[in-house]
N, C-alpha and C positions, 0 to 999 in steps of 0.2 A: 712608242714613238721615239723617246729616248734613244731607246735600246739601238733603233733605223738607223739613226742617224748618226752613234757611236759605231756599229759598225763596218760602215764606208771608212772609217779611222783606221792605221794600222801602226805597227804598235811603235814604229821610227816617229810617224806623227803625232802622235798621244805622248809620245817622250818630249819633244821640240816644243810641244804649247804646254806642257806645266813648267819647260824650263825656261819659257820667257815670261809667263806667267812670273816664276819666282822671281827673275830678272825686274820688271814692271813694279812688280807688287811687294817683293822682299818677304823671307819667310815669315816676318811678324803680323804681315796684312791679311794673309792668304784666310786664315783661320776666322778672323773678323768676316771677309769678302762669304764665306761659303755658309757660316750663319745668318748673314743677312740674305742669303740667297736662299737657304732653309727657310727663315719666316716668311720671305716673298712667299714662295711656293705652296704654306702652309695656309696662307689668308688667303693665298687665289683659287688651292682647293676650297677653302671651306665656302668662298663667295659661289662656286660653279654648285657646289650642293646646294643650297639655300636656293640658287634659282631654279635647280629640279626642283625640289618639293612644293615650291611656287606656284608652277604649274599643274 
């Protein structure tokens, strides 16, 4: 699904959103922002498993 949706991007625009990203967030933020986005992602996997075996 990722993948979909990265590849509608090309690579002028994937350049423009990390460099306002950096702009927004400043190189010291970015690294904090992508690990809390790594744990999101890790606790929402592991909540969608739990409800498979649930059932």
């Amino acid at each position: 699904m990722i993948i979909s949706i990265l590849g509608s991007f090309g690579t002028t625009e994937i350049v423009v959103i990390v460099f306002l990203a950096l702009l927004l967030f400043g190189g010291k933020k970015i690294p904090e922002l992508m690990r809390g986005l790594g744990i999101g992602l890790k606790e929402f996997k592991k909540a969608i498993e739990s409800e498979e075996t649930n059932k």
